[in-house]
Structures are given as C-alpha cells and as structure tokens.
Backbone bond lengths (Angstrom), bond angles and torsions (degrees), N, CA, C in turn:
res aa  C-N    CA-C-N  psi(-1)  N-CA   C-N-CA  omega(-1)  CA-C   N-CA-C  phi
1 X - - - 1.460 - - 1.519 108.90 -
2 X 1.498 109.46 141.77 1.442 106.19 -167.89 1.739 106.28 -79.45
3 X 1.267 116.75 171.76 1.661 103.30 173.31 1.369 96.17 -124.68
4 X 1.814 118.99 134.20 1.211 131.07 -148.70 1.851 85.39 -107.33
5 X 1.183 121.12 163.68 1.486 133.96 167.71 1.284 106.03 -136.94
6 X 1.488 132.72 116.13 1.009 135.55 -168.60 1.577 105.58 -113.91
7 X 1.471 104.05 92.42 1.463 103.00 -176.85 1.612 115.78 -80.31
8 X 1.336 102.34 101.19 1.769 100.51 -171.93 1.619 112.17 -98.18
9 X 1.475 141.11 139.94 1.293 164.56 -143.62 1.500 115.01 -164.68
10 X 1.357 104.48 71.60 1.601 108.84 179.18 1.798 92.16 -129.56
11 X 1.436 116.75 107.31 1.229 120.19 150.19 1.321 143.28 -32.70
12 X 1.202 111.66 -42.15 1.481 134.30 173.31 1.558 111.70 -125.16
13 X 1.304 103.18 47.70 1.943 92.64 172.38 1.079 116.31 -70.85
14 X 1.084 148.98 -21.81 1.220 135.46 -141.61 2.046 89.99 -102.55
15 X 1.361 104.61 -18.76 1.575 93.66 150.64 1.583 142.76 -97.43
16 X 1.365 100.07 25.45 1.799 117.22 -174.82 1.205 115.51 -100.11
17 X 1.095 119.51 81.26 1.390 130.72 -178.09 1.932 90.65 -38.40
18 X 1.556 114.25 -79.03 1.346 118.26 -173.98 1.676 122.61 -25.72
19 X 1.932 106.50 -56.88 0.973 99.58 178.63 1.582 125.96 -77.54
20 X 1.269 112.04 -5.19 1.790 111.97 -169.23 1.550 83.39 -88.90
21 X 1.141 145.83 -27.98 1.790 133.56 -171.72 2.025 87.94 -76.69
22 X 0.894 130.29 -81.75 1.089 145.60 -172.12 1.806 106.68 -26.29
23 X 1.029 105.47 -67.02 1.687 125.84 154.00 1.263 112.28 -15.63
24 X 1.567 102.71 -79.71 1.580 119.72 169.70 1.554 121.47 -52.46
25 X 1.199 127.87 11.68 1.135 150.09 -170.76 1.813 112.55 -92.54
26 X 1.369 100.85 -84.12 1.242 119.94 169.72 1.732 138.00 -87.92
27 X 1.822 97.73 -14.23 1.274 106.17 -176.25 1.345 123.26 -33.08
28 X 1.367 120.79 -42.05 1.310 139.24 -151.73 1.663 123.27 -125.62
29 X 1.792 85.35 17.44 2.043 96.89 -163.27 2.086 81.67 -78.56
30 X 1.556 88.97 170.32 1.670 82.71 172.10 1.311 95.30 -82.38
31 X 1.484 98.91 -177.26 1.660 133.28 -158.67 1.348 106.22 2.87
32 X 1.569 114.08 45.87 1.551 106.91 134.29 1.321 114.04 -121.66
33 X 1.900 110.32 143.43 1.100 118.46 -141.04 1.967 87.37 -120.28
34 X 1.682 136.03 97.19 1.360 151.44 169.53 1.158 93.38 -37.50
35 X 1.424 136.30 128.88 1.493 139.06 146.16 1.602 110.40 -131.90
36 X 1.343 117.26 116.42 1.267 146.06 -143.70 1.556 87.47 -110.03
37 X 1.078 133.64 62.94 1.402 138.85 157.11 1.541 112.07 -2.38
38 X 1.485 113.33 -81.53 1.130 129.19 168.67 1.895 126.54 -55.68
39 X 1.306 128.76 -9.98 0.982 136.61 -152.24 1.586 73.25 -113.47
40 X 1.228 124.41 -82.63 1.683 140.73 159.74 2.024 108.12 3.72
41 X 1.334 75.53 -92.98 1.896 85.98 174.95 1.713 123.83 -110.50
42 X 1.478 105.17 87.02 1.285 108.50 -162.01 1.402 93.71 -79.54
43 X 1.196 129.92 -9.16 1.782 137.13 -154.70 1.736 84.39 -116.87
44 X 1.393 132.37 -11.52 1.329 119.63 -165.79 1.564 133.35 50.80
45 X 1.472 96.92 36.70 1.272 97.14 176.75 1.654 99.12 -124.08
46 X 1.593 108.23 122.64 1.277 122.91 -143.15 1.326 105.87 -111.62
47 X 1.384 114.90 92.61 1.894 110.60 167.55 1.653 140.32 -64.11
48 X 1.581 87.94 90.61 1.236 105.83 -160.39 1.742 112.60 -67.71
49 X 1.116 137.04 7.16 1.008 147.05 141.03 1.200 121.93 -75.28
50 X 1.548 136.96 -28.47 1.219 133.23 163.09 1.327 116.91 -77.70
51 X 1.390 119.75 -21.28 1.616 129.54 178.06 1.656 90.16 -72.16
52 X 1.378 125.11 -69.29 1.296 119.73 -138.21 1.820 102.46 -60.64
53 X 1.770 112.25 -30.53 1.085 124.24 172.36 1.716 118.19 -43.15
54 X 1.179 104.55 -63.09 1.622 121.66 172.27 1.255 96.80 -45.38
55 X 1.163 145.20 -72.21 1.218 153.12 -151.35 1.501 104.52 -48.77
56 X 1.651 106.47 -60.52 1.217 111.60 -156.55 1.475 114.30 -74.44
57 X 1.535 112.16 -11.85 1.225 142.67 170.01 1.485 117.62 -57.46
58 X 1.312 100.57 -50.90 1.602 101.44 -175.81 1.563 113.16 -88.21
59 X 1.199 109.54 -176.79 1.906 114.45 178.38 1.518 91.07 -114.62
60 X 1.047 132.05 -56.29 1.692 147.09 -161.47 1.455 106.80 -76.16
61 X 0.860 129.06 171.53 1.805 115.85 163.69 2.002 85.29 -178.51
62 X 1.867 95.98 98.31 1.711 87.91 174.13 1.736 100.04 -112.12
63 X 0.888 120.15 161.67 1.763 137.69 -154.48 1.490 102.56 -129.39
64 X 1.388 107.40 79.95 1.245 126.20 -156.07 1.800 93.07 -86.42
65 X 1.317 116.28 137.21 1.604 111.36 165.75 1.677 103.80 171.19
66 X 1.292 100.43 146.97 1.815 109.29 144.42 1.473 104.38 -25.78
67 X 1.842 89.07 140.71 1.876 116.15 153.87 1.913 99.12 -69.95
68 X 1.286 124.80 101.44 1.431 123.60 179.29 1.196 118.67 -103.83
69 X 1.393 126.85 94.75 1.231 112.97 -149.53 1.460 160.89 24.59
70 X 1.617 97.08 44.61 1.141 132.01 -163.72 1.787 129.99 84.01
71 X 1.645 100.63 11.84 1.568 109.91 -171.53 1.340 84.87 -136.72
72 X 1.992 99.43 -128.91 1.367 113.44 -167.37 1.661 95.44 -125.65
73 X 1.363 101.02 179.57 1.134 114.84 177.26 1.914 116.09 -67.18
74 X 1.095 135.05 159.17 1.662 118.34 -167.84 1.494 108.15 -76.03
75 X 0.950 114.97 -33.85 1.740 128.19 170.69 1.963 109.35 -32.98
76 X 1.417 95.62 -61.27 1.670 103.75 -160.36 1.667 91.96 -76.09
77 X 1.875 117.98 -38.92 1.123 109.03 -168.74 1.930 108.69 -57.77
78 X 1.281 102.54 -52.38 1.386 115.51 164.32 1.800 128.55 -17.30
79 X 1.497 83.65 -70.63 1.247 87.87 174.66 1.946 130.75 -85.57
80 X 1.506 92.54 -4.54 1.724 92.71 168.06 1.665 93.99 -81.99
81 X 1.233 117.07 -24.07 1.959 101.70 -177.28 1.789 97.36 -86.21
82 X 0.848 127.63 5.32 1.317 117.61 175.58 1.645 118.70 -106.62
83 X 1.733 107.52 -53.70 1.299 117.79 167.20 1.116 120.54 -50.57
84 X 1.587 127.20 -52.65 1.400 133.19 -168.06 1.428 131.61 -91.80
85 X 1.473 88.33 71.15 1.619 98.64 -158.92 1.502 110.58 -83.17
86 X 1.076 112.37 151.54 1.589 134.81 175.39 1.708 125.30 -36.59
87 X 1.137 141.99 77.18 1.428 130.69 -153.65 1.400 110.71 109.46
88 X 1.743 112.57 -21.67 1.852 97.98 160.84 1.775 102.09 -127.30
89 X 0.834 131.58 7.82 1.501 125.17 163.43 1.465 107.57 -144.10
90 X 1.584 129.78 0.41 1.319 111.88 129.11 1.045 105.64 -166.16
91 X 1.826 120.75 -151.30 1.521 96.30 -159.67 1.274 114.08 100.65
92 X 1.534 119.03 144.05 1.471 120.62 -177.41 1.515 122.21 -53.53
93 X 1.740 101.81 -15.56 1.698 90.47 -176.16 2.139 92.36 -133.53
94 X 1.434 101.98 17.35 1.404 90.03 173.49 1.660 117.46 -103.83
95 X 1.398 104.78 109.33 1.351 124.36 177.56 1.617 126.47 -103.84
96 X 1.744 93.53 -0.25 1.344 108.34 -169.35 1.831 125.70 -29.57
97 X 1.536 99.70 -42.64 1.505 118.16 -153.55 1.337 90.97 -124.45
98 X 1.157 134.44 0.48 1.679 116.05 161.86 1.388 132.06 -48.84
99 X 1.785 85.92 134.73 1.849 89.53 -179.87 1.730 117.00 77.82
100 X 1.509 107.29 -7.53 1.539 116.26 157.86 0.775 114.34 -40.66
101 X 1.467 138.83 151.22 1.852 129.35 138.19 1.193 110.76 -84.47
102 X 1.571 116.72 153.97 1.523 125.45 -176.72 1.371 102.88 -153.56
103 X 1.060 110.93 133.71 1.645 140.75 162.19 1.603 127.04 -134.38
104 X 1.069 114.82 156.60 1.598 131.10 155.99 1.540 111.99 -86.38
105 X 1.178 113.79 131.19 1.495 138.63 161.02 1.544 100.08 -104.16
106 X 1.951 116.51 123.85 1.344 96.57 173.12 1.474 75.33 -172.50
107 X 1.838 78.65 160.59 1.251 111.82 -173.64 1.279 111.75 -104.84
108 X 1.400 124.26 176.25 1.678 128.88 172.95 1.106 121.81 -167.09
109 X 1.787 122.78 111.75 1.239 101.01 -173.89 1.849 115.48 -67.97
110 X 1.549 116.19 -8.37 1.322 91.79 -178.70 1.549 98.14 -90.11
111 X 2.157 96.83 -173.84 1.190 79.09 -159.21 2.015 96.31 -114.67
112 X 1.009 142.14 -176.43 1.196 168.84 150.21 1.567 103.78 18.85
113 X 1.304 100.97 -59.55 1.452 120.03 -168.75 1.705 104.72 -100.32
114 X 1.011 106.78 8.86 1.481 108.86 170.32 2.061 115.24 -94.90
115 X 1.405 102.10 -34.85 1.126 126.05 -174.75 2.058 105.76 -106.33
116 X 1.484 91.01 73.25 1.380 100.68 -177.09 1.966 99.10 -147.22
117 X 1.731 100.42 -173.18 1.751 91.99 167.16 1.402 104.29 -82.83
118 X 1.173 131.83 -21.82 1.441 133.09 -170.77 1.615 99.41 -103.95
119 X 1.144 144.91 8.89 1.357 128.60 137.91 0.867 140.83 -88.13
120 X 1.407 158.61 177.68 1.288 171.84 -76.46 1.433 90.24 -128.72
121 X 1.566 121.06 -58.16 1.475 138.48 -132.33 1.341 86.60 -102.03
122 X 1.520 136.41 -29.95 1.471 123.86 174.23 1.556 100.24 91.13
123 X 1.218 108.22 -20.51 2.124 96.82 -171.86 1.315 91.52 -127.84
124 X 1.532 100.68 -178.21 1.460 120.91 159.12 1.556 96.01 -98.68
125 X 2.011 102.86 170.94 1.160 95.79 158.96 1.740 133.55 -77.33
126 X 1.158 108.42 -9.53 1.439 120.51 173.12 1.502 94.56 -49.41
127 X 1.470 129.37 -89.21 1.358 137.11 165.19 1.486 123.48 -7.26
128 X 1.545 117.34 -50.61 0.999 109.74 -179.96 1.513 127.41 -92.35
129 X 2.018 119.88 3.62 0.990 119.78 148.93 1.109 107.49 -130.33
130 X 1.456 107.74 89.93 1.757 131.75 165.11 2.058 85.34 -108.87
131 X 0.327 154.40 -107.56 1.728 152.02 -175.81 1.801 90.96 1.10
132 X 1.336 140.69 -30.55 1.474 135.71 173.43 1.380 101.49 -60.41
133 X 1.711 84.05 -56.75 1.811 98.19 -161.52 1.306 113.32 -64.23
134 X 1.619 126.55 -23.56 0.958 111.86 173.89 1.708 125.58 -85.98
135 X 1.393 95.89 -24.18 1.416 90.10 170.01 1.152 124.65 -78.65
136 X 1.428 114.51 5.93 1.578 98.77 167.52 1.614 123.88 -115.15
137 X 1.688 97.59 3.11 1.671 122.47 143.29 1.267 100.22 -43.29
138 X 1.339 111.72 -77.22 1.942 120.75 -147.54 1.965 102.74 -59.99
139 X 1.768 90.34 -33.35 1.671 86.86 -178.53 1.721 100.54 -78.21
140 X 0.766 169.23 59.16 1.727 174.49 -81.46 1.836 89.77 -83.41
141 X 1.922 114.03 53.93 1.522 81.11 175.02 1.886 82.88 -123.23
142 X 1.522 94.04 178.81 2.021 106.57 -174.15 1.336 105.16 -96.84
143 X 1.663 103.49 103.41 1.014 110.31 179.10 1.888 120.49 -83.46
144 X 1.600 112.15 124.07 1.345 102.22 -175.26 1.286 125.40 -93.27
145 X 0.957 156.89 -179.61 1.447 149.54 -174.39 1.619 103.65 -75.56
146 X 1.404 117.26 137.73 1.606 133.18 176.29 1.483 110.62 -40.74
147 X 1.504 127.21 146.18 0.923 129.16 -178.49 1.753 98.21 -103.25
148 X 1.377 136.29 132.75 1.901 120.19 -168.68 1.245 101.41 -132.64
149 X 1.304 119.60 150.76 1.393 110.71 156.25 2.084 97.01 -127.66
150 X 1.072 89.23 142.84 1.753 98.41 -162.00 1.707 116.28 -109.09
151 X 0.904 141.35 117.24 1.353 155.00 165.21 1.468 104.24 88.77
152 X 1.178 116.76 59.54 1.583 129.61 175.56 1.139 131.44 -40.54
153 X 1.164 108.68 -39.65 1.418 114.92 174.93 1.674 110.85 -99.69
154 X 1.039 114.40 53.19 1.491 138.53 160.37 1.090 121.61 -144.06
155 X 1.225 127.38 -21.31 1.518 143.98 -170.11 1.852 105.71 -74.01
156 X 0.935 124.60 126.55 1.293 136.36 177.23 1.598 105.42 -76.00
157 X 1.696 110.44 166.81 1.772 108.29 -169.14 1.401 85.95 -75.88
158 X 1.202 132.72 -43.81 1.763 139.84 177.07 1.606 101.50 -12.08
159 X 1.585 93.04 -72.90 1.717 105.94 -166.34 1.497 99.56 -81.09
160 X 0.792 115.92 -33.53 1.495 109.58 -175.04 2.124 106.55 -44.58
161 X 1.353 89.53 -46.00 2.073 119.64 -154.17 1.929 71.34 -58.93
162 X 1.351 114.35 -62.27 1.317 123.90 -165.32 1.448 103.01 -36.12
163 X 1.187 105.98 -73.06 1.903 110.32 -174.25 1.494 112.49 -52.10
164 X 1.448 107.29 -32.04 1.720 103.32 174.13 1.482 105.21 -76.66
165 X 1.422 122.26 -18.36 1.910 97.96 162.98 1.151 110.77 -75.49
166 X 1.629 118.29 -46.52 1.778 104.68 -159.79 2.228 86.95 -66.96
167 X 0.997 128.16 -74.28 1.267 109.80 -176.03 1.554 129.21 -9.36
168 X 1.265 107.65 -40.14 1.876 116.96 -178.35 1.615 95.84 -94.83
169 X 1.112 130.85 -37.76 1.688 121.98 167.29 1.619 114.29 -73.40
170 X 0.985 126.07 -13.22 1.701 134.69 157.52 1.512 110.71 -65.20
171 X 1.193 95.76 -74.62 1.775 91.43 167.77 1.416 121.01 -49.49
172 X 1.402 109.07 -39.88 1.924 108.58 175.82 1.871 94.93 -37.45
173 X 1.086 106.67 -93.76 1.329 137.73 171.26 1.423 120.70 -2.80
174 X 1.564 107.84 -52.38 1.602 118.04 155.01 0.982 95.38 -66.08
175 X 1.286 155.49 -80.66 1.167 139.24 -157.72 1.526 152.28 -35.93
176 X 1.247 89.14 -22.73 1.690 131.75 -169.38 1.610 97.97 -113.27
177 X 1.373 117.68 -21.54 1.568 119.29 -170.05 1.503 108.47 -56.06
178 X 1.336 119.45 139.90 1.839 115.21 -154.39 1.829 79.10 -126.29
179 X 1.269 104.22 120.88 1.806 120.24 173.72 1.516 82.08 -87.35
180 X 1.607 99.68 142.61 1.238 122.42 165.10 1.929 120.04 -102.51
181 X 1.436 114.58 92.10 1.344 88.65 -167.71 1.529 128.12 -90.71
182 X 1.400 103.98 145.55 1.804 88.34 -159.59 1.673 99.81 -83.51
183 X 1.436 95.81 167.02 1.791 114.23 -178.92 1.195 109.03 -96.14
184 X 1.641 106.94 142.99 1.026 110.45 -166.84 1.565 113.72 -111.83
C-alpha cells in the first residue's frame, strides 16, 4: 500500500466548513500521514530537512489547499520554493521525488461555471494550476489531474459528506495504484 502525505495549507481552517468535512474524511485512513502546514509553521519558518524527510517517505504527495487567489495559499507556495531544492527534486542530480504521484486537492468558493473561458475567472481550474503541474514535471513526479470541490459555500453538509467519500476512495485508489516499471 502506497503511503499518501497530505500536505494541507488552509490559513483559516478552522473556518471551512468544506475543508474540515473533507479533512474528516481521510485524516485518520492508514498510511496517510495529515500535515497541517499552517498548524506546523505558524511563524513560517519551514524545516526543510524535516519536509524533505516526509517527502521521501511517502509514494503520493497531494497539495491539499484553497483556490487563493488563483494559486495557493503563501505558506505551501513558500515552502515548495524552499523544500524543492535544486539537485534533490530537480536538477542534473535531483531525483529525489521521482516517479511520486502528485496532485492538488482544492477547494473554491466559486462555483464550476465561474471558472471557465466564458466565466468571470476567464480559465478553468486545470489552467490555473499548470504552475502545480509543472512543477511536478520538473521534479520527475506523475502528476494526476486535481481533485475540486466547487462553489463551497453553496454546497450543503449532504454534498459536502459526498465529496469527503469520493476524496477517501481517491486516495484508496492511489493507494492501490500499481507503477509499472519499464525494462531496460
């Protein structure tokens, strides 16, 4: 079974209705390991030796957070420019995170049809984390398509409960995910 690291970066969780159901989901599945970004380094001073450890620890690595003004929260941005240093997650001799899986977990208070070419927001969310996707190109890991839940603050605990199963059956799934390695 793979071991998932759920790097989570919500500034204000403890007011997210969306993300505390979602949370409550997987917190406690086995070999996934909660990392509370913000709970961690409330002062933002980021132990990048204890990150790179976690990292190398897990198989999965999803980048759990708020749509934050069209990125992430400053915390996670922070610490991917700090953790993912040059020569161990990429770089001529950084192999650190190869063959990882990586995704975004994220939330949004707008909703679906807001985050299109004909909405408000001008993109999809695919579009607006290609800067994810690419950094986890440059780190050599397989990045899978974002996991979302969309217009949050409309969403009932009903639908909400819903997205916190498929979320914990997503992770099942990574978990169970069988890498094929090719011969050389």
């Amino acid at each position: 079974m793979k071991k998932v690291l759920v790097l989570f970066a919500h500034p204000k969780f403890e007011k997210s209705r969306a993300n505390s159901i979602l949370v409550n989901y997987i917190i406690d599945k086995e070999s996934v390991t909660f990392h509370d970004l913000y709970e961690q380094y409330p002062d933002f001073h980021i132990d990048v030796h204890f990150e790179k450890k976690l990292l190398e620890e897990h198989d999965v690595i999803i980048w759990h957070h708020p749509m934050y003004w069209y990125s992430c929260p400053p915390l996670l941005k922070q610490w991917i420019d700090m953790v993912l240093e040059f020569n161990w997650a990429y770089g001529p001799n950084g192999k650190a995170l190869e063959s990882k899986i990586c995704l975004n977990a994220i939330t949004t208070g707008g909703s679906k049809e807001l985050y299109c070419t004909q909405g408000s927001n001008s993109y999809t969310i695919t579009e607006f984390l290609r800067p994810f996707e690419q950094t986890a190109n440059l780190c050599l890991m397989n990045y899978h398509k974002p996991f979302t839940v969309m217009g949050t603050y409309k969403l009932s605990d009903d639908h909400l409960n819903e997205y916190g199963v498929q979320y914990s059956s997503l992770i099942d799934r990574l978990q169970k995910e069988i890498t094929v390695l090719s011969s050389s």
